[in-house]
ZABA-308981 format. One line per field, with one value per residue: residue number from 1; x, z, y of N, C-alpha, C, O in turn. Coordinates in steps of 0.02 Angstrom, whole numbers, plus 32768, in hexadecimal, padded with zeros to 4 digits. Example, Ala and Ser with C-alpha at 12.3 -4.5 7.8 and 13.67 -1.06 7.14 Angstrom:
<pts>
mike: 1;2 $
n_px: 8294;8282 $
n_pz: 8186;8162 $
n_py: 7EE4;7F90 $
ca_px: 8267;82AC $
ca_pz: 8186;8165 $
ca_py: 7F1F;7FCB $
c_px: 8294;8285 $
c_pz: 8186;818A $
c_py: 7F5B;8002 $
o_px: 82C8;829E $
o_pz: 81A7;8192 $
o_py: 7F5A;8039 $
</pts>
This chain:
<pts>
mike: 1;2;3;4;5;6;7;8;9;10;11;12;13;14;15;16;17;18;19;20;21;22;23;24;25;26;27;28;29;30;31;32;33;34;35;36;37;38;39;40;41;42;43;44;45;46;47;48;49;50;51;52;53;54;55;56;57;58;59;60;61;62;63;64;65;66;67;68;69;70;71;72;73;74;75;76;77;78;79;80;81;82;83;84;85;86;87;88;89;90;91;92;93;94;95;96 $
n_px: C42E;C4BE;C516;C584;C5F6;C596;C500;C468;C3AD;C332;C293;C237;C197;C18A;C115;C0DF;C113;C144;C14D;C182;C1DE;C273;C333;C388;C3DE;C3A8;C375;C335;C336;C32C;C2B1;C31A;C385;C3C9;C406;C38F;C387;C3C0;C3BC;C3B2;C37C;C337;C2CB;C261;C1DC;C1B0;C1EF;C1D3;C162;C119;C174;C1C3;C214;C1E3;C19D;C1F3;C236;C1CF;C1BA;C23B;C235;C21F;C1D8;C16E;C1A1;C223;C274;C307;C367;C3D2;C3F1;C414;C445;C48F;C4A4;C50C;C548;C4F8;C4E3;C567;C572;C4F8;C524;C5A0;C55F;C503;C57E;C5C7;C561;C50F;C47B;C3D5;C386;C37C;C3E5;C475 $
n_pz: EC09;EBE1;EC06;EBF2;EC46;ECB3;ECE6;ECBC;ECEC;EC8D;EC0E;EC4A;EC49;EC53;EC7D;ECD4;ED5A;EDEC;EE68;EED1;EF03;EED8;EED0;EE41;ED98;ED07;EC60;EBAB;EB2C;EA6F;E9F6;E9A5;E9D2;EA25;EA8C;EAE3;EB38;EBF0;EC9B;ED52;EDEF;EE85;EEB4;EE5F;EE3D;EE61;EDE6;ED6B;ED3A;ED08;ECB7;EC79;EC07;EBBD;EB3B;EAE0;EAE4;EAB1;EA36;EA08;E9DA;EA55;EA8E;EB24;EB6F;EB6A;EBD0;EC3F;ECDA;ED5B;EDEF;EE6D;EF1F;EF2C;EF33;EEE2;EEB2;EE43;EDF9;EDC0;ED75;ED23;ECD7;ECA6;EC4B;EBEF;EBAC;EB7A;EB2A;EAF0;EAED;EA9C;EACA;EB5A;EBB2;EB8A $
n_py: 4A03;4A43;4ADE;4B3C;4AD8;4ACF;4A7C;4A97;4A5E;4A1A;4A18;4A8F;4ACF;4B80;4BD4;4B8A;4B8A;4B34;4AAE;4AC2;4B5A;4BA3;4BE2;4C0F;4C0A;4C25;4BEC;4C20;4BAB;4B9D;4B68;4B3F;4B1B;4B82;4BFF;4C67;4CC8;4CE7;4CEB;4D13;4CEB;4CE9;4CBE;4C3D;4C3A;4CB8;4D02;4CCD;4CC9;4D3A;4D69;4E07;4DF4;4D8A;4DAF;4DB6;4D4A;4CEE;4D2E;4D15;4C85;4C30;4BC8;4B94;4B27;4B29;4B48;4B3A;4B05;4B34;4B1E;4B76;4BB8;4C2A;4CDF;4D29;4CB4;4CA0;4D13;4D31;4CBF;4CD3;4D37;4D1E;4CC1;4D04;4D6E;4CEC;4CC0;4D31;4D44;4D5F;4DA6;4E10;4E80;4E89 $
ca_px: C451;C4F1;C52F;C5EA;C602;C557;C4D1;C411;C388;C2FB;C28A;C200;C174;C1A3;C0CB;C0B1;C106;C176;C143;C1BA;C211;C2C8;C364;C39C;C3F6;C388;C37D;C316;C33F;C2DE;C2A8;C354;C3AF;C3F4;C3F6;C387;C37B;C3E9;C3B0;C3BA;C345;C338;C27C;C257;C19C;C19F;C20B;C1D1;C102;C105;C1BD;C1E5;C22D;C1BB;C165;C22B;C231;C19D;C1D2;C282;C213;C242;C19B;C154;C1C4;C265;C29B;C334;C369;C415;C3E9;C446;C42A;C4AD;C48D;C53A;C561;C4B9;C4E1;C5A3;C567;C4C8;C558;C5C8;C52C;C510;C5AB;C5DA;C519;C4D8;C448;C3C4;C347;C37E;C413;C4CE $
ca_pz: EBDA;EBFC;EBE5;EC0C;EC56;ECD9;ECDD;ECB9;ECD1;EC5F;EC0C;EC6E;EC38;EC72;EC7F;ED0F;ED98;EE06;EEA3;EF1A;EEF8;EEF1;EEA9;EE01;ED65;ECEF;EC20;EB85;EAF4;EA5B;E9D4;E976;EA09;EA22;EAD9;EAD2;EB70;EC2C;ECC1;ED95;EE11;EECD;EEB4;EE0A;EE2B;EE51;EDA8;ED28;ED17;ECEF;ECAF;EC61;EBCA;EBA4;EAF0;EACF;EAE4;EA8E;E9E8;E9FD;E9D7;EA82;EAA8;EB5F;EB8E;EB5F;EC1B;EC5F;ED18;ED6F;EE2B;EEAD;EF43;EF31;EEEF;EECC;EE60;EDFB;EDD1;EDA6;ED4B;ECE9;ECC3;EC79;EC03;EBCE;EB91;EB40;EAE6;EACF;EAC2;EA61;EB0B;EBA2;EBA7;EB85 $
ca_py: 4A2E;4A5D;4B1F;4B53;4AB7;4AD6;4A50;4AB6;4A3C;4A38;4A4B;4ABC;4B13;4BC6;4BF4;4B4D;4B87;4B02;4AA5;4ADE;4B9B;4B94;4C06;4BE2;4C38;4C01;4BFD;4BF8;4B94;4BB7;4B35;4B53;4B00;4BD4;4C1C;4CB5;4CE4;4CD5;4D01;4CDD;4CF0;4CCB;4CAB;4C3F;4C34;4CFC;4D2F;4CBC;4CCC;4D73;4DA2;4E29;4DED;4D6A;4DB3;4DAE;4D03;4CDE;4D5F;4CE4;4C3F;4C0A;4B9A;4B81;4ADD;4B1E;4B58;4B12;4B33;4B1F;4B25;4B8D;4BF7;4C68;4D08;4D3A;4C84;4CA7;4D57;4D2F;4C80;4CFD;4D73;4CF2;4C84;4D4D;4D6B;4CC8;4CAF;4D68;4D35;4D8F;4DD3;4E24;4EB7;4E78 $
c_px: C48D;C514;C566;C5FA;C5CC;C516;C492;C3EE;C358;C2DE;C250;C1D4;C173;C16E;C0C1;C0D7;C149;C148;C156;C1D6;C263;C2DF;C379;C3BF;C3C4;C387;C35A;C32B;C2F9;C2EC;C2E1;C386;C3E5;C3DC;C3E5;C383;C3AB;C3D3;C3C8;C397;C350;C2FA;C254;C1FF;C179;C1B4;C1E6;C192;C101;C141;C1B5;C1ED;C214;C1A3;C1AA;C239;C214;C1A9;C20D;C283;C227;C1ED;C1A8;C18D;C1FE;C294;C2BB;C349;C3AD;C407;C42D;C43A;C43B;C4B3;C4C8;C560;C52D;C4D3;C537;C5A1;C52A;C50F;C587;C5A1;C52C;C52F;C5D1;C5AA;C509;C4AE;C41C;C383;C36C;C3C0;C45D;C4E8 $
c_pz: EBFD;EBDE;EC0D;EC58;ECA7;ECD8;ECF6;ECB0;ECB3;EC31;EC32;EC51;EC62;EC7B;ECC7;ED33;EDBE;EE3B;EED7;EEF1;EF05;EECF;EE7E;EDD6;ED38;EC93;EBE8;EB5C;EAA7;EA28;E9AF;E9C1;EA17;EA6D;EAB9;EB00;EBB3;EC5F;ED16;EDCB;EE54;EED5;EE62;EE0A;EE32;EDFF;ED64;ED06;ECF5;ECD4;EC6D;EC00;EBA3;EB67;EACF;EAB8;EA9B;EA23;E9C9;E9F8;EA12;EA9B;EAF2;EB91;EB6C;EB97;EC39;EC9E;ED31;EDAC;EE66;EEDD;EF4E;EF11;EEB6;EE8C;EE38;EDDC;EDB0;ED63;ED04;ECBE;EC8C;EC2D;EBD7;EBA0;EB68;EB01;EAC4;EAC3;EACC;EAA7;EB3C;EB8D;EB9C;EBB9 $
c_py: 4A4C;4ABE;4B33;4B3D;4AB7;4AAB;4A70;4A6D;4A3A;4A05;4A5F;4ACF;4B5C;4BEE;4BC5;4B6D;4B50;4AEB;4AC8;4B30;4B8D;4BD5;4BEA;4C10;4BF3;4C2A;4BF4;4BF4;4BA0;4B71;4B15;4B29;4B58;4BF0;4C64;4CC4;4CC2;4D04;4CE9;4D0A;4CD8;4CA0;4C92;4C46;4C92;4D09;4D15;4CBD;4CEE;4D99;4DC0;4E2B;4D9F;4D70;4DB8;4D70;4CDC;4D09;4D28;4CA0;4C14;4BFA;4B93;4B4C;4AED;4B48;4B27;4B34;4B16;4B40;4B2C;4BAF;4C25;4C88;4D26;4CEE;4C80;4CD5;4D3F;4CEE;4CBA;4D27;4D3C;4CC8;4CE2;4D58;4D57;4CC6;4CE6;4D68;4D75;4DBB;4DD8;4E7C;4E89;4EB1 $
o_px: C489;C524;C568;C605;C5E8;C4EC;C480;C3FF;C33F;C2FC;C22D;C1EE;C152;C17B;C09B;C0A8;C17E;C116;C135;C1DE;C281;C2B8;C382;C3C1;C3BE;C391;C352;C343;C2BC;C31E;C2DF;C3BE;C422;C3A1;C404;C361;C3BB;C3D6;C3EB;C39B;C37B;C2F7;C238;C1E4;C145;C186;C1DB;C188;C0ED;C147;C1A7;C1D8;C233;C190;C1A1;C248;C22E;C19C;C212;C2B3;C23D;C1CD;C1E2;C198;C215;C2CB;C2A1;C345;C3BF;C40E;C459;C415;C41D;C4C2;C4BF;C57F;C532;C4E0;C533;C5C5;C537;C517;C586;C5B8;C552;C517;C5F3;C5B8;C4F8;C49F;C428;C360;C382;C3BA;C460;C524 $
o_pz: EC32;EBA4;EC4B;EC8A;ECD6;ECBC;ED31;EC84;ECBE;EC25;EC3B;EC27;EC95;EC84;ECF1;ED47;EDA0;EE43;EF02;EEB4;EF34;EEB5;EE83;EDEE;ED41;EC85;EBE1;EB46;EAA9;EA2C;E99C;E9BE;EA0F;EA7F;EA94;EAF0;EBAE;EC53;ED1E;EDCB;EE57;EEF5;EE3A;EDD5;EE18;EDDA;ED33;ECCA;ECBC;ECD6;EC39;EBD2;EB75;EB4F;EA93;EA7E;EA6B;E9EA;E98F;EA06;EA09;EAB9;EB05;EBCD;EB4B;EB8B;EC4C;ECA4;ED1A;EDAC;EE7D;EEC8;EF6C;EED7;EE7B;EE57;EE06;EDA0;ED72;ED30;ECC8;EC81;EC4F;EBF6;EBA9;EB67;EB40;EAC5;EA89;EA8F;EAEC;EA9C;EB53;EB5C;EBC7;EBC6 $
o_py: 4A6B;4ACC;4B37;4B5E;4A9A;4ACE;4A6D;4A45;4A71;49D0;4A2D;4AF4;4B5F;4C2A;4BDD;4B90;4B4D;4B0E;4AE6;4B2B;4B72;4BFC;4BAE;4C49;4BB7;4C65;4BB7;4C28;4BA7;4B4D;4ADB;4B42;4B59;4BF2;4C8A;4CF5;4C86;4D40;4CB7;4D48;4CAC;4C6B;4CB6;4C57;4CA8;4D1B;4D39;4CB5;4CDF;4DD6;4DA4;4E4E;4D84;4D3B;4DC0;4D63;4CC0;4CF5;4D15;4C7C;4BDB;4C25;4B8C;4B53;4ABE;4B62;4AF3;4B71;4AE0;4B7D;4B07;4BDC;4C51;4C7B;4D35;4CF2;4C5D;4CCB;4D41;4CEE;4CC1;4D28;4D3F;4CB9;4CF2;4D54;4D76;4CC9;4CE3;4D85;4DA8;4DEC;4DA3;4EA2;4E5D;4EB7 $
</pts>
């Protein structure tokens, strides 16, 4: 999936977990093909079991297997890349 011109791969279930831990900005799509959610993380197998804004998700028909991930280790091009999907999508969970 491509988002402002960024290649997320996918899709995930955002409950399993990963093999390996990595850094990522990562996104959920909901059934509607509609970004409800943008996030980025240093640690995806810390943030995503138990996040936050998960019953958000789930309210925003965004099913289990609609996590996409765009892998990086730097924290400063996650947060400037989160900041930018933000901005253009709005999407409907997290703060603008």
């Amino acid at each position: 999936m491509d988002v402002l011109n960024h290649q997320f791969q996918w899709p995930y279930d955002y409950n399993s977990g990963f093999q390996r831990d990595f850094g990522c900005v990562y996104i959920l799509v909901n059934t509607n093909g509609q970004l409800v959610d943008v996030g980025q993380t240093e640690s995806v197998n810390d943030r995503l079991p138990n996040h936050d804004r998960k019953q958000c998700w789930i309210r925003n028909s965004c099913p289990d297997k609609q996590l996409y991930v765009h892998l990086n280790q730097n924290e400063q091009y996650r947060l400037q890349l989160e900041g930018a999907i933000r901005n253009s999508y709005a999407p409907s969970c997290g703060i603008r």
